[in-house]
Legacy VTK file of the C-alpha trace (Angstrom):
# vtk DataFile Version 3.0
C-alpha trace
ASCII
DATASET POLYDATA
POINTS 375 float
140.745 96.788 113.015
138.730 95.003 115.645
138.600 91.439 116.695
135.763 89.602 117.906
136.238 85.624 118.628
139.397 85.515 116.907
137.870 86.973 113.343
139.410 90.537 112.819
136.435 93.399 111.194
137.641 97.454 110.206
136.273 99.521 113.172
132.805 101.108 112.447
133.197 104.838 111.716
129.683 105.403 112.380
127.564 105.091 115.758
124.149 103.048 115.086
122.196 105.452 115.698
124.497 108.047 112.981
124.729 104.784 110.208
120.736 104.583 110.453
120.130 107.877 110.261
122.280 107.902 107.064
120.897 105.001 105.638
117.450 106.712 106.154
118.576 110.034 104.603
120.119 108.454 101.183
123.660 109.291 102.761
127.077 107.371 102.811
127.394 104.494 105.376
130.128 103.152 106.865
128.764 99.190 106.449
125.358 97.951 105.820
122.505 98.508 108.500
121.537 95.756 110.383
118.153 95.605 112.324
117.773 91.722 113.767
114.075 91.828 115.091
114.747 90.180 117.973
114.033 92.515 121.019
110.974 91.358 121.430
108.773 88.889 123.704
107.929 86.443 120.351
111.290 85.886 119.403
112.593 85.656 123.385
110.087 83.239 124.272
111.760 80.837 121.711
115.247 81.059 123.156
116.923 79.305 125.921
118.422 80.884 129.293
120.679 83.604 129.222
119.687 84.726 125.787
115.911 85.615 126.393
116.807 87.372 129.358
119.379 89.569 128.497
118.632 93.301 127.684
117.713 94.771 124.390
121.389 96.154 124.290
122.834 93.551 125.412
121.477 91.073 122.469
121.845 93.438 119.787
125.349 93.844 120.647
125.833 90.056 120.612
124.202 89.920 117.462
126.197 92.761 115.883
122.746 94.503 114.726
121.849 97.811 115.205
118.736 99.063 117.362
115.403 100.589 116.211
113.640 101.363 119.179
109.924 102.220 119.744
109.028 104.795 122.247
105.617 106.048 122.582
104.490 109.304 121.115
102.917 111.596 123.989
99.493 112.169 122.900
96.481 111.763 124.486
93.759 110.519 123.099
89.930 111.560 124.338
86.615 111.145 123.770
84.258 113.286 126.347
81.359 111.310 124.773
82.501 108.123 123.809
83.259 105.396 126.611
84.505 101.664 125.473
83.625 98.807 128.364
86.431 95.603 127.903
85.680 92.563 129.501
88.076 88.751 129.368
87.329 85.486 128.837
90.072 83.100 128.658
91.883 84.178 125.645
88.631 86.613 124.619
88.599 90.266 124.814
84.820 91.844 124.147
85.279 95.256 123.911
81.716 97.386 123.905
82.026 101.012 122.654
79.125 103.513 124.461
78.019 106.028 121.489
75.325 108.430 121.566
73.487 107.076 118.904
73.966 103.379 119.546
76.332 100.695 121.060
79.595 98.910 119.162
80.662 95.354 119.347
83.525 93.845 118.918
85.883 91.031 120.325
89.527 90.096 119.970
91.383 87.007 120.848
95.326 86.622 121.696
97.367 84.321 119.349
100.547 82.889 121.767
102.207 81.862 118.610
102.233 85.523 118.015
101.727 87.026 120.936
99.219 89.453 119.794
95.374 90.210 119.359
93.529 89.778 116.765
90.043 91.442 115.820
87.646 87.920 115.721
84.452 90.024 115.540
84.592 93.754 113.678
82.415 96.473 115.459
80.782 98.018 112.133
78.097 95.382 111.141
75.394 97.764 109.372
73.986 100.592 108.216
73.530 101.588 111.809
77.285 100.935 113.522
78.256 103.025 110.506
76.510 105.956 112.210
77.957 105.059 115.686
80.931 104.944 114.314
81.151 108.448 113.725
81.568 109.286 117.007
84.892 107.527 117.156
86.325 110.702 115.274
83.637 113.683 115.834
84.209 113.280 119.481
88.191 112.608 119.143
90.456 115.356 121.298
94.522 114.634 120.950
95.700 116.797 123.504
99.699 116.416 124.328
100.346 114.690 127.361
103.413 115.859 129.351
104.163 113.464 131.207
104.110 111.035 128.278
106.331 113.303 126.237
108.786 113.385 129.428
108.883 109.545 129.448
108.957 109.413 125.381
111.897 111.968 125.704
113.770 110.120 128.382
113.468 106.871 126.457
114.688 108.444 123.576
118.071 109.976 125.793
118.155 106.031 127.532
118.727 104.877 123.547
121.229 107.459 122.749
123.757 106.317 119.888
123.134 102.685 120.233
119.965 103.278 117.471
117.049 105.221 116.255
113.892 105.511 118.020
110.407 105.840 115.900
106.761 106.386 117.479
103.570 105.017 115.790
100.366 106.803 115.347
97.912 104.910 113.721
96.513 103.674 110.426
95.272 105.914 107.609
91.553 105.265 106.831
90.713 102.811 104.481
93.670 100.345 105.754
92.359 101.013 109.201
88.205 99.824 108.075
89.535 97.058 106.679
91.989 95.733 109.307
90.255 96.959 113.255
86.891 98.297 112.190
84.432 96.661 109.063
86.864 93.687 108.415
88.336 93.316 104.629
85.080 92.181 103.123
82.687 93.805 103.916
84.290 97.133 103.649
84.279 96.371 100.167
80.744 95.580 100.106
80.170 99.260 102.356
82.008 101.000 99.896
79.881 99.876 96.705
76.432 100.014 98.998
76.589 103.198 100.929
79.029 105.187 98.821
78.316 108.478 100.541
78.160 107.319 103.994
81.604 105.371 103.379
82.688 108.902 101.498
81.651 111.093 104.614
83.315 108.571 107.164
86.581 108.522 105.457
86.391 112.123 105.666
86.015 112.728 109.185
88.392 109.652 109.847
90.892 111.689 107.650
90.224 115.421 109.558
90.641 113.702 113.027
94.337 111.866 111.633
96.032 114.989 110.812
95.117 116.838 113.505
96.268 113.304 115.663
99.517 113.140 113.227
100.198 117.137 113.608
100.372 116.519 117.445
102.166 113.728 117.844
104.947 114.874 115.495
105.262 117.895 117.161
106.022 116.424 120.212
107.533 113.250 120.330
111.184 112.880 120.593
111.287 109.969 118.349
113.143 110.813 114.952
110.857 108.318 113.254
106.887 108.974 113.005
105.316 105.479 111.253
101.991 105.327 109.954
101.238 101.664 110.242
99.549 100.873 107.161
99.969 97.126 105.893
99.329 97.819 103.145
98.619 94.828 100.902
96.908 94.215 97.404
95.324 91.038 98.569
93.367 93.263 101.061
92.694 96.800 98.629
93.169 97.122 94.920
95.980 99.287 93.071
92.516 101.855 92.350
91.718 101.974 95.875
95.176 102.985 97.354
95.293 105.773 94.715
91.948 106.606 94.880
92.028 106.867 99.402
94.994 105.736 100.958
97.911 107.776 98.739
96.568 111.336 99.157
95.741 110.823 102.995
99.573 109.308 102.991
100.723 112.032 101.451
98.944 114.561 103.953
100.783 112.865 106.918
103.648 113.104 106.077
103.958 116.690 105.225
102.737 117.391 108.544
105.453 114.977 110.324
107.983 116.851 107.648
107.048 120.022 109.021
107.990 118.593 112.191
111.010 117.395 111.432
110.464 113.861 111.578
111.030 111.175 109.276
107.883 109.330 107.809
108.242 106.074 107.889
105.379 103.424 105.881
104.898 100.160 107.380
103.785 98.119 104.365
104.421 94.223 105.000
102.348 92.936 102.318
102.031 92.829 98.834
103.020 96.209 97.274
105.101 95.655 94.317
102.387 97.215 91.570
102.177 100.226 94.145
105.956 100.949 94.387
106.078 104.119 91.882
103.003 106.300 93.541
104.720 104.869 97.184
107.448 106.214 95.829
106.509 109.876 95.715
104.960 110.057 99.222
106.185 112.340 101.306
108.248 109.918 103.572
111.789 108.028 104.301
111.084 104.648 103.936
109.134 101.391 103.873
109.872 99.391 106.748
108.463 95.483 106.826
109.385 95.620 103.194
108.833 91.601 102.840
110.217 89.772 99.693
108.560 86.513 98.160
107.009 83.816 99.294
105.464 86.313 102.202
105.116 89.335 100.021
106.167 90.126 96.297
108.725 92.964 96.546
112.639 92.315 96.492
114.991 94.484 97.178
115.908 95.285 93.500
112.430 96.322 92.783
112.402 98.927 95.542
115.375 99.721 94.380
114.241 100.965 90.836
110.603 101.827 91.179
110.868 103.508 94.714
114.792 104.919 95.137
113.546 107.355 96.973
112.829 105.112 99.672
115.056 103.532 102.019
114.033 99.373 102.766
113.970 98.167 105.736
113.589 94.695 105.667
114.129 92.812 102.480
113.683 89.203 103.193
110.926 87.354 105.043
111.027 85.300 108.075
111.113 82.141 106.129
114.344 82.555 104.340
116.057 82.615 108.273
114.911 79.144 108.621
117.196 78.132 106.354
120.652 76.643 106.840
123.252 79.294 107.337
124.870 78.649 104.170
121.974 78.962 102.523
120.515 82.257 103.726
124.249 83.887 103.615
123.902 82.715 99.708
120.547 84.224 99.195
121.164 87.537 101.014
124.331 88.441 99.095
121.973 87.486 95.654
119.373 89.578 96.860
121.775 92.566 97.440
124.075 91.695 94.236
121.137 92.602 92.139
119.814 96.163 93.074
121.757 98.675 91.323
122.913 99.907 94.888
122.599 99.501 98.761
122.790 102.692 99.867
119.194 102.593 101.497
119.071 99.791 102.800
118.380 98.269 106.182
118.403 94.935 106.245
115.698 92.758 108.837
113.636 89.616 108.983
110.785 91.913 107.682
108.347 90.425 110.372
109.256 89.816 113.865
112.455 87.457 113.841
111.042 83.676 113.734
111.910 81.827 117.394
113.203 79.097 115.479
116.524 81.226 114.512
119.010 81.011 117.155
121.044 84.090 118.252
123.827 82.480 116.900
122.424 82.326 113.323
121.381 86.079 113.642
125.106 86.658 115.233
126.958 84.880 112.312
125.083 86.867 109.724
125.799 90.100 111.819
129.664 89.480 111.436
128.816 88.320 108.167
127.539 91.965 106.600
130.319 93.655 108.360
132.273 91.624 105.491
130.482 93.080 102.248
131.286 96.096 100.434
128.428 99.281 100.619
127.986 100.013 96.796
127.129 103.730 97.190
LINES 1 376
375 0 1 2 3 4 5 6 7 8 9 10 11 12 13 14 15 16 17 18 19 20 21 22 23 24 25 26 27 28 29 30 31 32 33 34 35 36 37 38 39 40 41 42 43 44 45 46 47 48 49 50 51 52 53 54 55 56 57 58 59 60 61 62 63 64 65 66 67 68 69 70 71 72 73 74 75 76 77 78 79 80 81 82 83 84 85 86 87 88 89 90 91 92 93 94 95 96 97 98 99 100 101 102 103 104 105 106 107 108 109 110 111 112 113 114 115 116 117 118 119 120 121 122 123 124 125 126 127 128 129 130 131 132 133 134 135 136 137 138 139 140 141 142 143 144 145 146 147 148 149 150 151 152 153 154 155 156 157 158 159 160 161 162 163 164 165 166 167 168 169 170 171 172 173 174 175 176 177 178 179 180 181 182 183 184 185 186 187 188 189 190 191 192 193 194 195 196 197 198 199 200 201 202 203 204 205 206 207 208 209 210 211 212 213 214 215 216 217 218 219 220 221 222 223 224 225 226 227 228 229 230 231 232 233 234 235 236 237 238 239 240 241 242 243 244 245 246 247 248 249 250 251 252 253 254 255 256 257 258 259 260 261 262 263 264 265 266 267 268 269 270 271 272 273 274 275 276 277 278 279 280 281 282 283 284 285 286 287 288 289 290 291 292 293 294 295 296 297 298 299 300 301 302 303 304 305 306 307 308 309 310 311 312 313 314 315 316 317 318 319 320 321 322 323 324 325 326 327 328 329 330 331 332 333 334 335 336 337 338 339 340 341 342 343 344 345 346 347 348 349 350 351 352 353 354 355 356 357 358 359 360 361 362 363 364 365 366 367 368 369 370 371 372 373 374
């Protein structure tokens, strides 16, 4: 037994890193995962001194939580043809994308609330950026790069047993149109005006991913390879993620199988009428998994339409608003009603809101060390 501040906890059998990577693999844990999304400049920004300074190991290990770490993948990425011009104004990124056939336009404009860009003008207008658009993935090359493997590798030995490490790679087609490239109307529009073109781009968008996908699993040292999908009903329809999205899912991640990776889907929005096909993709888990009023999935219906999935996430950043009491109430609800919480990793789903203290995110860390794994 172990005390911290005068409470007394059983001693964890299990490193992080060896509890995540059996929560991820369907396996016995010694206590429930915990993943507070905290390590990050959003949520720091929020806090007062020491806590927004203190290292990523340091916090978690005040908080109790244990660490999912992104390191990057080791892949170049080059176009001998293609050349993309960025230029800043105040909060204003235009980014202008040199193609044979024609130029590309697009801007994006950082959010400090989220500390992110956004795409505020989409680069495929017409008929015509469709064509120049091509290029983005007839020119692509995805050599390894060395170097970046080294530093991917030696990030990965830096995390050791204190958590996993994972390694994006991109955004399967459709998701990626709608979200960085045609925006989520007019994609639709694309698909029912210029069938064939839209047919022949996803296509060569699809080619040009798994040969991308191939190399990066190959050769990063991460043990988690995500596709970053957010996926979402309110942006496709059920028809359209079977009809695109599932099979080019399903391609990835036999290739980052082969590897010996784990596939992870990040899928944040609304997904519960897609659970069953998501649930026989090749892949570990959906991470992001966001429950109501944000999305429309709890925990029990991931649970019993996708079992062979393990959830990350299960709540939404709303919920840790709430008082203490409150939230304590509703996560022990939420995991009282799934059948089991074997694979399960419990997060804020989105980045960790700046308006929960450490000490909230603490007190719920020593809380879960308190409730019983039904295996």
């Amino acid at each position: 037994m172990s005390e911290i501040d005068g409470k007394v906890f059983p001693d964890d059998e299990l490193t992080s890193r060896q509890r995540l990577l059996a929560a991820y693999r369907g396996e016995e844990v010694d206590r429930l995962p915990y993943w507070a999304k905290v390590t990050n400049p959003t949520w720091r920004a929020g806090q007062p001194e020491p806590v927004r300074n203190w290292s990523n190991e340091e916090l978690l290990d005040y908080l109790h939580a244990d660490g999912l770490v992104g390191v990057g993948h080791g892949v170049s990425v080059v176009r001998p043809h293609v050349r993309t011009e960025r230029s800043t104004e105040g909060n204003v990124e235009t980014r202008v994308t040199h193609t044979p056939d024609g130029d590309l336009i697009e801007q994006w404009t950082w959010d400090p609330d989220s500390a992110s860009w956004h795409p505020t003008e989409f680069p495929v207008k017409t008929l015509a950026d469709l064509a120049c658009f091509r290029w983005v993935y007839t020119d692509l090359e995805c050599p390894a790069n060395e170097q970046a493997v080294a530093r991917s590798r030696a990030h990965c030995q830096q995390v050791g047993e204190r958590g996993m490490t994972l390694c994006g790679w991109g955004t399967s087609p459709l998701m990626h149109l709608v979200e960085h490239v045609i925006g989520p109307i007019n994609v639709h529009l694309m698909l029912l005006d210029h069938p064939d073109e839209m047919a022949e781009l996803l296509a060569l968008m699809h080619a040009a991913n798994v040969a991308l996908v191939r190399t990066v699993a190959r050769n990063t040292a991460a043990d988690i390879v995500c596709s970053v999908e957010n996926t979402s009903t309110t942006l496709i329809s059920p028809t359209q993620f079977r009809e695109y999205s599932y099979q080019h899912l399903c391609d990835y991640g036999r290739e980052i199988k082969a590897a010996g990776k784990l596939h992870e889907l990040h899928m944040c929005g609304h997904t519960r009428v897609l659970l069953r096909e998501i649930n026989t993709i090749p892949a570990a888990s959906i991470e992001a998994y966001t429950s109501p009023t944000l999305g429309n999935t709890r925990l029990v219906d991931g649970r019993t339409d996708a079992p062979s999935k393990t959830l990350v996430g299960g709540t939404n950043v709303n919920v840790w608003l709430w008082p203490l009491e409150k939230l304590q109430q509703y996560l022990a609800a939420e995991l009282e009603a799934c059948p089991d919480n074997r694979r399960t990793v419990l997060t804020t789903a989105g980045v960790a809101p700046p308006g929960c203290p450490a000490e909230k995110f603490r007190a719920v860390g020593e809380w879960l060390r308190t409730v019983p794994v039904r295996q």
